[in-house]
C-alpha positions as CSV (number, residue, x, y, z in Angstrom):
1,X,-1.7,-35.3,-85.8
2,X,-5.4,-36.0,-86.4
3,X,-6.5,-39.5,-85.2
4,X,-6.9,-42.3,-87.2
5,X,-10.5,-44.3,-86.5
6,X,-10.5,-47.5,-84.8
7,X,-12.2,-49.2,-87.6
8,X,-10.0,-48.0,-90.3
9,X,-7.1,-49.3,-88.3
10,X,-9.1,-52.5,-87.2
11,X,-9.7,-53.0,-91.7
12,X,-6.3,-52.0,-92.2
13,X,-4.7,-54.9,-89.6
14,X,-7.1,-57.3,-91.0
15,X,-6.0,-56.8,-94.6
16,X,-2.3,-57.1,-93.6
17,X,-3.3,-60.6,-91.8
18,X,-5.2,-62.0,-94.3
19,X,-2.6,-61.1,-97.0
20,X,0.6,-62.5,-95.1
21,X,-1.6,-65.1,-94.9
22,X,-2.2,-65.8,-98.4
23,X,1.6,-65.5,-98.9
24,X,2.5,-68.3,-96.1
25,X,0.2,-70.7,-97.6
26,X,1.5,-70.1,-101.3
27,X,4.7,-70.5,-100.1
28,X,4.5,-73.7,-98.3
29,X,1.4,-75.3,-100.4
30,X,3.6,-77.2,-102.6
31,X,5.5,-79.1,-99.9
32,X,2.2,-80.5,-98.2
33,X,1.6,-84.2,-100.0
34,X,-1.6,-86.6,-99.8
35,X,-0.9,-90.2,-98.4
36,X,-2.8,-92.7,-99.7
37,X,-2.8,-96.1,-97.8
38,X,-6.2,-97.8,-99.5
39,X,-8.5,-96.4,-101.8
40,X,-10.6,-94.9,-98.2
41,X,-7.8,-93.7,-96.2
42,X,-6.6,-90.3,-97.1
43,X,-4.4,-88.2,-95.1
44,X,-1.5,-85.8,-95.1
45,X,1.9,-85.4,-95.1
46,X,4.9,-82.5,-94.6
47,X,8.0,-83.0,-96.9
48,X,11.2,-82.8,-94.3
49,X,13.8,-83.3,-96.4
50,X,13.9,-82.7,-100.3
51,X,15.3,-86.1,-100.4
52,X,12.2,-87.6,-100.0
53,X,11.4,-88.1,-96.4
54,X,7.9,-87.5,-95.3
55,X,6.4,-87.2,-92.1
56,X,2.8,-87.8,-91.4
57,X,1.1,-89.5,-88.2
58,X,0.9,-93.3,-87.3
59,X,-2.5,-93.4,-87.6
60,X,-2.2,-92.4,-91.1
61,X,0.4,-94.6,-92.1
62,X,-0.9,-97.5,-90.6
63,X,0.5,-99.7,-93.2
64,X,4.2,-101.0,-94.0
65,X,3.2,-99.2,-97.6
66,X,1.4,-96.2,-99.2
67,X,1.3,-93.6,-101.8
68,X,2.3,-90.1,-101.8
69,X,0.7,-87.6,-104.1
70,X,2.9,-84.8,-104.9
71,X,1.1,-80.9,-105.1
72,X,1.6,-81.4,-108.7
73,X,-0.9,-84.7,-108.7
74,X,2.8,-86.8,-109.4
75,X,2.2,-90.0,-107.5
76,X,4.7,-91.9,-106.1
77,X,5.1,-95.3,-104.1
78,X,6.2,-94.6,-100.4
79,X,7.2,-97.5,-97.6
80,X,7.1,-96.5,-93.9
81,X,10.8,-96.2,-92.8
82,X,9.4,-95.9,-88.9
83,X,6.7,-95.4,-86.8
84,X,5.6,-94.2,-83.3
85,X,2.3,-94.9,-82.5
86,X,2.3,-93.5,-78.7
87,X,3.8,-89.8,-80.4
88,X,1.6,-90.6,-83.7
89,X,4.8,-90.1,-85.8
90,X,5.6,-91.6,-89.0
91,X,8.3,-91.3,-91.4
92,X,8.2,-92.4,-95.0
93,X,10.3,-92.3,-98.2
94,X,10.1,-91.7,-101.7
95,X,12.0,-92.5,-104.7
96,X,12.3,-88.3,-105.2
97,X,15.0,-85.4,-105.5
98,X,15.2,-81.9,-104.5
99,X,11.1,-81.5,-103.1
100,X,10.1,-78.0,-101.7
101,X,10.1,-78.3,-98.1
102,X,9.3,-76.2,-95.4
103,X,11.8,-73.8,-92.7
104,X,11.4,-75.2,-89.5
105,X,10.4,-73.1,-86.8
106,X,11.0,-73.1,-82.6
107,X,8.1,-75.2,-81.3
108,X,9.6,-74.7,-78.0
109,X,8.6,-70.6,-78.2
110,X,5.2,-70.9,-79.1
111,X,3.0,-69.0,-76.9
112,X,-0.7,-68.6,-76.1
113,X,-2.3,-66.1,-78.0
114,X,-0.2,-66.8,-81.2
115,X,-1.6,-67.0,-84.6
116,X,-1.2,-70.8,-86.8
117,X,-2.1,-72.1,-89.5
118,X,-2.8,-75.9,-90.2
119,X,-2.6,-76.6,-93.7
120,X,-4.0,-80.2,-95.1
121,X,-6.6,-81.9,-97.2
122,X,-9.9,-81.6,-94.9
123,X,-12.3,-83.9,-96.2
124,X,-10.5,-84.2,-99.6
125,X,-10.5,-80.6,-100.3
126,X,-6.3,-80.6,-101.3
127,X,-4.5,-77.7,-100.1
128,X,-7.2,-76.3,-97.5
129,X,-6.1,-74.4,-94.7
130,X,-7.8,-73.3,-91.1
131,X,-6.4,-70.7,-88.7
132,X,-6.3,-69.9,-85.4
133,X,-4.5,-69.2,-82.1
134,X,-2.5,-71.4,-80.0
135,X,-4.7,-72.1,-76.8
136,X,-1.4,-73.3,-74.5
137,X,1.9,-75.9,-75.0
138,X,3.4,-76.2,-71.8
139,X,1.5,-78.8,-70.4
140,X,1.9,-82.0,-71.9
141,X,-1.4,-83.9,-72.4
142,X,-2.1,-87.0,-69.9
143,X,-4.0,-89.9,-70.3
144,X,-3.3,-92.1,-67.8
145,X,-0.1,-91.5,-65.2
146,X,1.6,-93.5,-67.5
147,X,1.1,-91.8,-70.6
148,X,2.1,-88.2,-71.2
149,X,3.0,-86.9,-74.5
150,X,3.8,-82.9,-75.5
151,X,1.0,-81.4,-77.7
152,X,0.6,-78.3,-79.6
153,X,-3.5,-77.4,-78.0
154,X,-5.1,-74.7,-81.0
155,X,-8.0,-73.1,-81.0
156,X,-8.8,-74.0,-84.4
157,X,-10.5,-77.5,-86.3
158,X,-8.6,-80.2,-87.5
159,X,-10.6,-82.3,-89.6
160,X,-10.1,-85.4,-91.9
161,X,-7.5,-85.1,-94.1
162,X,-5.9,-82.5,-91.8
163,X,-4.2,-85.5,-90.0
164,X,0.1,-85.3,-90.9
165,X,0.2,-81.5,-92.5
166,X,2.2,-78.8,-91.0
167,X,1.2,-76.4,-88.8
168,X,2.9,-73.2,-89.4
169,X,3.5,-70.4,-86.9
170,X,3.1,-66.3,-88.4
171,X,6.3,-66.4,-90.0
172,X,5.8,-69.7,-91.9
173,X,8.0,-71.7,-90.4
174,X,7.0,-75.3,-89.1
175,X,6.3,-75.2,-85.5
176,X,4.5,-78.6,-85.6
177,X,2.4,-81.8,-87.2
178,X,-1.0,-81.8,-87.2
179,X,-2.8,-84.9,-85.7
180,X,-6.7,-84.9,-84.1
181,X,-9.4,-83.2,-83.1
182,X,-9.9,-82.5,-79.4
183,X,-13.4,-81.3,-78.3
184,X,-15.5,-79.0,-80.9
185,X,-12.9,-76.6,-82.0
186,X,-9.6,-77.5,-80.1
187,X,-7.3,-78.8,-82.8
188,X,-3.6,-80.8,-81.1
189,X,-0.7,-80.8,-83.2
190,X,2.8,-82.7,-82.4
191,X,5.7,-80.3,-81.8
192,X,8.7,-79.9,-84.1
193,X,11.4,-81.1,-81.6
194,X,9.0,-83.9,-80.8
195,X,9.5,-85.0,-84.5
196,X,13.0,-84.5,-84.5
197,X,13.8,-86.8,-81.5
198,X,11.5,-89.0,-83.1
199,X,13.7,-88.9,-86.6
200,X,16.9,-88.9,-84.5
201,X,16.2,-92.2,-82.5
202,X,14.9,-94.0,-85.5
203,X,17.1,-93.1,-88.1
204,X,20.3,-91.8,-89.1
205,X,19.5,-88.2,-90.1
């Protein structure tokens, strides 16, 4: 069997990325939401349940009230069921019925060296996307001996608007929430299981 070159295998993986990439984002694009809170304060949110819970970050919903803006531009008043400003968690709800949401994934067996992709609305720019590798999970990120939290650390950048969308794992299942910018390009996202201990000790889900 004759050898195949090293760069037409090298296009040929490339191509295969880039297009099950393509497919992940079309797939989960419509269940990634704008929240509004003020006409200046513009973040993002990941539909959890087609019932209309949304999750998002504190820091986003820093209000008892906001707006959700559906993929479709449908916008729709939200109020701020709970919130957990030490995870950055928040959960809202909307007056909606059977919303696209997205498969959640194992947070618990990501692994260095794994390809994500964080999908928000960077710097207004709805729908945006930005991909990268997972840099490491297993140590939970300290500040202060009295403050230690479980992040997602990603070699990728988080930007405004970035803040409260899912970040997906290769399979396009939801592996965590997006929240800030650490450093030049090392993006932190919050965990899945982080958000569903969060859900379960604040509501009845």
């Amino acid at each position: 069997m004759a050898n195949v070159p090293k760069r037409s295998t090298m296009r040929t993986v490339l191509q295969d990325l880039s297009a099950e990439l393509a497919s992940i984002v079309a797939d989960v694009r419509s269940a990634v939401v704008q929240v509004k809170v003020g006409p200046d304060h513009v973040g993002a949110g990941t539909i959890w349940h087609g019932d209309g819970l949304v999750i998002t970050n504190a820091h986003v919903a820093s209000r008892d009230q906001a707006m959700v803006v559906l993929a479709d531009g449908i916008e729709i008043p939200a109020r701020v069921l709970a919130r957990d400003p030490k995870n950055d968690l928040a959960a809202l709800m909307i007056e909606a019925g059977g919303l696209p949401t997205v498969p959640l994934g194992q947070s618990r067996q990501l692994r260095a060296g794994q390809w994500v992709v964080a999908m928000g609305h960077p710097w207004g720019e709805v729908g945006a996307i930005s991909a990268g590798i997972v840099i490491g999970t297993e140590a939970p990120y300290a500040n202060g001996a009295s403050d230690r939290r479980e992040w997602i650390m990603l070699s990728l950048q988080l930007r405004p608007g970035h803040s409260g969308g899912p970040l997906l794992n290769d399979r396009g299942r939801l592996v965590g929430i997006n929240t800030m910018l650490s450093g030049p390009s090392v993006g932190m996202a919050i965990p899945t299981h982080v958000v569903v201990d969060f859900l379960r000790s604040h509501l009845t889900i």
